[in-house]
N, C-alpha and C positions, 0 to 999 in steps of 0.2 A: 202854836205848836211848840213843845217843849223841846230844847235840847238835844238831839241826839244821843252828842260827844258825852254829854252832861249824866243822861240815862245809862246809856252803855258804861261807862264808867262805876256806878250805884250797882248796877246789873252785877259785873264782875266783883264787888266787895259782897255781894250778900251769896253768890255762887262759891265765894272762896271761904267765906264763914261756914259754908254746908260740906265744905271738905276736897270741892274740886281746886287745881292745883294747876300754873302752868298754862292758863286762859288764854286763846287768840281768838275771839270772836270773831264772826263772817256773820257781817250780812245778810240777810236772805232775802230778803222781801222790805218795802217801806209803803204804809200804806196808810189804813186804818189802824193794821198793827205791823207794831216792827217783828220781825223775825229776826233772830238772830241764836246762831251755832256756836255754843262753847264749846269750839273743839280745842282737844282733840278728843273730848269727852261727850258721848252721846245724848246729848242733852241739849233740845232746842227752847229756848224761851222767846214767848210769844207775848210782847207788851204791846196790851190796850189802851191806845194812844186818844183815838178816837171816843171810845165809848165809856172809858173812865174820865174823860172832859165833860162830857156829854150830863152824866149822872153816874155818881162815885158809888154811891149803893145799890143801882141797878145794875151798873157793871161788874160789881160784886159777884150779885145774886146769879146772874146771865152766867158768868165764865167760874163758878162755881156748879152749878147745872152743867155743862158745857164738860166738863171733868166727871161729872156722876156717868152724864150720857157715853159716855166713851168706853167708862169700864163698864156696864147695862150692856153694849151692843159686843163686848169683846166677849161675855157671859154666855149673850144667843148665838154665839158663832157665826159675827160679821166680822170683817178684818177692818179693824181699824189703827190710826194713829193713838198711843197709848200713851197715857200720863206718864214721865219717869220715874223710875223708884230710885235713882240715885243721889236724889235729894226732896225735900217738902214741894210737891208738885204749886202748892196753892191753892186759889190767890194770894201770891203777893205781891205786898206792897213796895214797889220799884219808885223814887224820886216822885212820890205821890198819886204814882200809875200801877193799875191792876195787872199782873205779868203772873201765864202760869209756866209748867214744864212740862215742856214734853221728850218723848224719847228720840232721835232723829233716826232719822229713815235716810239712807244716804239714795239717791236717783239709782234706778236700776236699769236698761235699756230691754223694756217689754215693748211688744208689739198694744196696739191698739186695742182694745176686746172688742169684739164685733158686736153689729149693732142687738143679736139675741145674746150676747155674754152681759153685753151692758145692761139692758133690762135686766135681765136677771139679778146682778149687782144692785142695783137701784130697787126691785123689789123686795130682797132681802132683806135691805135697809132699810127700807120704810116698814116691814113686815113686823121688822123686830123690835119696831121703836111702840108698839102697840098697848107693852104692858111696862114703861118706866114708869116705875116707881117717883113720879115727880111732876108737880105742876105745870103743864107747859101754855105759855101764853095761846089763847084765841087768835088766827090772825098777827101773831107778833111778826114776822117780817115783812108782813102788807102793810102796817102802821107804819113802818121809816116809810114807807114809801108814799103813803099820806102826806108824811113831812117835806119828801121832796117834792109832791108835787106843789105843795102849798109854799113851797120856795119858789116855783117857778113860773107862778101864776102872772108876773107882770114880765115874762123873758117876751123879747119882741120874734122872737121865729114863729112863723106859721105854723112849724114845721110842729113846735113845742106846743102849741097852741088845741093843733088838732088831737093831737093825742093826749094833753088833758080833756079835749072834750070828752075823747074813748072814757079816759080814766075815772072821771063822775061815775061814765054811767057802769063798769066793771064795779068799780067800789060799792055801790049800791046792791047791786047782785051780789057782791060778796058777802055783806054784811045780812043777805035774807038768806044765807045756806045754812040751812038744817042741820046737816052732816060736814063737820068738820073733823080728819084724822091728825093726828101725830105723825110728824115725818120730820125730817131732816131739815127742812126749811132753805136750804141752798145747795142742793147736790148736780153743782154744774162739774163741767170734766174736769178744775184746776182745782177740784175736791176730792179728787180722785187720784192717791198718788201711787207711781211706780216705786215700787220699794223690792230687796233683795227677796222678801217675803211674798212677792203676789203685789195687785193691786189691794192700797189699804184706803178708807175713807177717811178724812180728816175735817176740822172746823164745824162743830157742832153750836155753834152759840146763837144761829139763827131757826135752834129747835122752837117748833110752830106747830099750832092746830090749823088745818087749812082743808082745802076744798080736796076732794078725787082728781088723784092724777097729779099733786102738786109736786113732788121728787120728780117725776117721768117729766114734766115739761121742764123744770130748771133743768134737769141733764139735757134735754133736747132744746130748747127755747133760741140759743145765741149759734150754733153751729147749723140750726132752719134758717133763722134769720139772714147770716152769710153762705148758706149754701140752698136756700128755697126752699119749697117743697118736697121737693126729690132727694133732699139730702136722705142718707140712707136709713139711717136710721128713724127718721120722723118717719120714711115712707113704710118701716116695719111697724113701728107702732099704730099709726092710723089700718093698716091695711086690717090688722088684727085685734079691731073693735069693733065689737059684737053687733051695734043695733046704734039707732040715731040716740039713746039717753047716752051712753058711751062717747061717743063722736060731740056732741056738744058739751059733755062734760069734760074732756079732752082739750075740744076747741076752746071754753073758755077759760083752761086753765095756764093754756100756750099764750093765751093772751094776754090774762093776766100777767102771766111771769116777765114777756116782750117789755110790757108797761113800767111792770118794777125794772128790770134790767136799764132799760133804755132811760129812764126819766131819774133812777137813782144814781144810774153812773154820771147822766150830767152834771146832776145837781151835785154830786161829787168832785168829778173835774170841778167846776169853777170854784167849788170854796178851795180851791189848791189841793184836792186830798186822791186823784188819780187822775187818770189818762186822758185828757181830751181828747185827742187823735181820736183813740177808739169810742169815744162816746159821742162823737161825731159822726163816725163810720156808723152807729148802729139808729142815729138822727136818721139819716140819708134813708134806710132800708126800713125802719119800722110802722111808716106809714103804710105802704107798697103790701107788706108780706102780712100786715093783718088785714087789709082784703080780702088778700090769697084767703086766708085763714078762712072768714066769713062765707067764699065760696065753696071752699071744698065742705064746710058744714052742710050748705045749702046741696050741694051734690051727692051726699053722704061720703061710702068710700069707693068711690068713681075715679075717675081719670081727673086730674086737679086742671084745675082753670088756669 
């Protein structure tokens, strides 16, 4: 892991060569990528810590895409997180880290969107992501998660164990679908920010071709997980699909998503790069609630087991 003090520091010299003046950086986030606010200057820079270690010209390519898709979705009139124009947004090269810019969106105190406002959100966004203009990987965010799981093929948990057993057989099935669309590739709720403007979408760099339904279950997938079946909102979207292709297309896309969420956060945690706690918490529940899952398919849209 590179430096922080080291980066943040590089960060501020190449911010002040583009004309901002008078820098206190904050923080924001430390993850896969650092966030951090040059205030008091609207301008958030987001350094790929992770995925420029990873591979320097994939990382490239990703958060260069990642920057197209954002002005594309701001075009079809989706509200998103928007590149800065008050300096060269990127990619740049930070301390030998890929760092783009963003505009910052300061926290606004909105209420939650209900569970038809949220759909709606999320359709949009996957709607309009239909005709970019750009390559987007097959499958690109199921493949990390290939790699996690092929990390954690010798973990001694049962717990781990079974759900790579799931994992095979999902991967398999994914790899025979026909139809894969363009979507978002991760549009869970902490992609969803409150800003003075409305709810705006942010973090586009795990844009994907994937299965039916795949945005609808990242936004639902981890708040089913800890609130069941009855969580409100899973319980609007299942109740308002149409017929068993629907309801299985659904159901194995909730699963899938469980899969990646649950086995990439771990694999996360342990190399030191996020939360254990929580990737613990979603160990305990992700056996249990893809049951549930497999019955309510087996019930249609009936009263859940």
């Amino acid at each position: 892991m590179p430096d922080k003090g080291k980066l943040i520091a590089e960060l501020l010299l190449v911010a002040e060569k583009a004309g901002l003046t008078e820098i206190a950086p904050i923080e924001l986030s430390s993850g896969g990528n650092l966030i951090v606010h040059l205030a008091p200057h609207p301008v958030v820079a987001r350094i790929a810590i992770v995925l420029s270690q990873e591979d320097e010209d994939a990382a490239y390519r990703l958060l260069e895409r990642e920057l197209r898709a954002a002005r594309h979705l701001h075009a079809r009139g989706v509200p998103v997180l928007l590149p800065t124009d008050d300096m060269d947004a990127g990619p740049r090269d930070i301390g030998g880290i890929w760092t783009t810019f963003w505009k910052y969106a300061a926290p606004a105190p909105l209420q939650p969107p209900s569970p038809g406002e949220a759909v709606e959100l999320v359709h949009a966004l996957t709607l309009a992501m239909e005709d970019f203009a750009c390559e987007i990987p097959q499958l690109g965010v199921w493949e990390r998660t290939c790699q996690s799981a092929a990390r954690l093929m010798d973990h001694a948990d049962e717990r781990v164990q079974a759900l790579l057993k799931r994992f095979v057989q999902v991967d398999k099935r994914m790899r025979l679908e026909t139809k894969l669309f363009p979507c978002h590739g991760d549009a869970h709720r902490g992609n969803l920010l409150p800003s003075p403007e409305g709810w705006i979408w942010a973090d586009f760099e795990d844009l994907s071709r994937m299965p039916a339904y795949w945005d609808l279950a990242s936004w639902v997938a981890n708040p089913a997980l800890f609130g069941g079946v009855e969580e409100p909102t899973f319980r609007y979207i299942w109740n308002r699909l149409d017929n068993r292709t629907e309801l299985e297309a659904f159901g194995f896309a909730i699963t899938a998503r469980i899969l990646m969420s649950t086995l990439g956060n771990l694999d996360f945690a342990l190399a030191g790069n996020g939360d254990l706690d929580f990737a613990m918490q979603q160990l305990a529940l992700a056996g249990d609630f893809l049951t549930q899952i497999e019955l309510l398919i087996s019930y249609g849209n009936g009263t859940p087991v």
